[in-house]
C-alpha positions in Angstrom: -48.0 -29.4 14.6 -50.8 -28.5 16.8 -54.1 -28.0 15.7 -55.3 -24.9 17.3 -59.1 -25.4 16.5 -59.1 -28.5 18.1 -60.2 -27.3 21.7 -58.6 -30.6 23.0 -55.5 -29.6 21.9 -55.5 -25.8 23.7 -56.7 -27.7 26.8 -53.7 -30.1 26.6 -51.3 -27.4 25.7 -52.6 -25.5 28.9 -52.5 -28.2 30.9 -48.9 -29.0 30.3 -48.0 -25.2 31.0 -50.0 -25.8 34.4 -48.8 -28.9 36.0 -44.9 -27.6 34.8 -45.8 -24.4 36.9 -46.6 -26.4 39.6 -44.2 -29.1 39.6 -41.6 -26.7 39.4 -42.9 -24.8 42.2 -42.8 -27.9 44.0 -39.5 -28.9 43.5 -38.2 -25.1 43.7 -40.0 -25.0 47.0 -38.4 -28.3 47.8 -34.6 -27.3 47.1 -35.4 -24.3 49.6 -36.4 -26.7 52.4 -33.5 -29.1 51.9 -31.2 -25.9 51.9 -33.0 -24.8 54.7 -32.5 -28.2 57.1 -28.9 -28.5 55.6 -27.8 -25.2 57.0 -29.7 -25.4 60.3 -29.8 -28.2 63.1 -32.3 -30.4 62.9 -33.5 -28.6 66.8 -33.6 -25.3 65.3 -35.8 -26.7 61.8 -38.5 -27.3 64.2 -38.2 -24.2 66.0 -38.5 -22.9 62.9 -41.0 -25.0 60.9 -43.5 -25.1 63.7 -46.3 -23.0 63.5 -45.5 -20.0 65.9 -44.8 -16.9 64.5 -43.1 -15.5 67.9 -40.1 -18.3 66.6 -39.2 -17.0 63.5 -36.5 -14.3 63.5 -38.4 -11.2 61.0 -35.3 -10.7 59.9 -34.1 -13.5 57.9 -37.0 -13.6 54.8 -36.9 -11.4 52.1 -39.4 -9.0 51.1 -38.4 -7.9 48.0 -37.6 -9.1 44.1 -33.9 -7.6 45.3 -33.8 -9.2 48.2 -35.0 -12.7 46.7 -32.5 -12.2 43.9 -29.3 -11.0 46.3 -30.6 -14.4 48.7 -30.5 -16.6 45.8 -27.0 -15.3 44.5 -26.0 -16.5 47.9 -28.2 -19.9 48.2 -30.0 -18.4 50.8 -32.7 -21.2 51.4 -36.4 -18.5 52.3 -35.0 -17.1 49.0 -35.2 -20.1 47.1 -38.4 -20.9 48.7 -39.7 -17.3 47.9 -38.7 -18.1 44.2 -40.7 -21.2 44.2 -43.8 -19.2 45.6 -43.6 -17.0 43.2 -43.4 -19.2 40.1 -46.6 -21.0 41.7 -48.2 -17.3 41.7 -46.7 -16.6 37.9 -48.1 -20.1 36.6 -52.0 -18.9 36.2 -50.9 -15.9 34.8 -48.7 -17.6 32.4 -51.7 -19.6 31.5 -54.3 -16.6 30.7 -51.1 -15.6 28.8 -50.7 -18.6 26.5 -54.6 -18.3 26.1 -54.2 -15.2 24.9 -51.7 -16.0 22.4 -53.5 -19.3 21.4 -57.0 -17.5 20.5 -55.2 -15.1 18.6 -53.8 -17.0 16.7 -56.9 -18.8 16.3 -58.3 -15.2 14.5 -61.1 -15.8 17.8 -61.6 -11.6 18.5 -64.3 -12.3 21.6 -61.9 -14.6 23.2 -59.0 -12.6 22.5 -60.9 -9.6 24.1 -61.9 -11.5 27.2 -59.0 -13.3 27.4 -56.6 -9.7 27.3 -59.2 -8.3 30.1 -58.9 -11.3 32.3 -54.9 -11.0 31.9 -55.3 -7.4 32.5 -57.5 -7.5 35.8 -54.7 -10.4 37.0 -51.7 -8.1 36.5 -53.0 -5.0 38.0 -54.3 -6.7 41.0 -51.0 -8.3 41.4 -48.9 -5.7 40.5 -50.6 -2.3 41.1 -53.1 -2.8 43.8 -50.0 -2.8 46.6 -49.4 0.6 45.7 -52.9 1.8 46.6 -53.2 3.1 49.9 -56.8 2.0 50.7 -55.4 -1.7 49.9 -52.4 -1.9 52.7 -54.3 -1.9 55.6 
């Protein structure tokens, strides 16, 4: 069992939940670029790799949690490299989460309250500032 007043072992348990989010990200992203080269020639990956936004057909990514979902029913590699981007972007929040969860049941109120803002500022500014006007451009 974990003893939760032992701030060693909340940094540990955090730490774990971080470096998973990564990895997975990593690997996630991986998958996505070895999908990616599999299904193209290796003279269109560099088209498409290199850094020229002219090359890459707007077309082909998806820009939406339906589209990522329908791409990845169908292995569709910028899916599966979408997926991966956004479990890197879900791995801090799953973090201020945990904390969250961890001071409370710690019985630590101020922590639990800054903690819950901190989550709270995260998700809206993820979540609902794209559906303010003054924030898309």
């Amino acid at each position: 069992m974990v003893n939760l007043k032992d701030p060693n072992s909340m940094n540990k348990i955090l730490g774990i939940v971080l470096r998973s989010g990564v990895v997975l990200s990593g690997l996630i992203i991986a998958t996505g670029t070895i999908l990616f080269i599999a299904n193209h020639s290796l003279d269109d990956a560099s088209a498409y790799l290199a850094y020229n936004p002219g090359l890459i057909p707007h077309g082909d990514f998806p820009v939406s949690l339906t589209a990522i979902a329908t791409g990845l029913g169908s292995l569709d590699p910028f899916s599966v490299i979408e997926l991966g981007f956004l479990v890197l972007l879900a791995t801090p929040v799953a973090r201020v989460a945990l904390s969250l969860l961890l001071f409370a049941a710690e019985k630590d109120r101020i922590y639990v309250y800054l903690t819950a803002a901190v989550l709270a500022i995260l998700l809206f500014s993820m979540l609902a500032t794209p559906l303010i006007p003054l924030f898309n451009g």
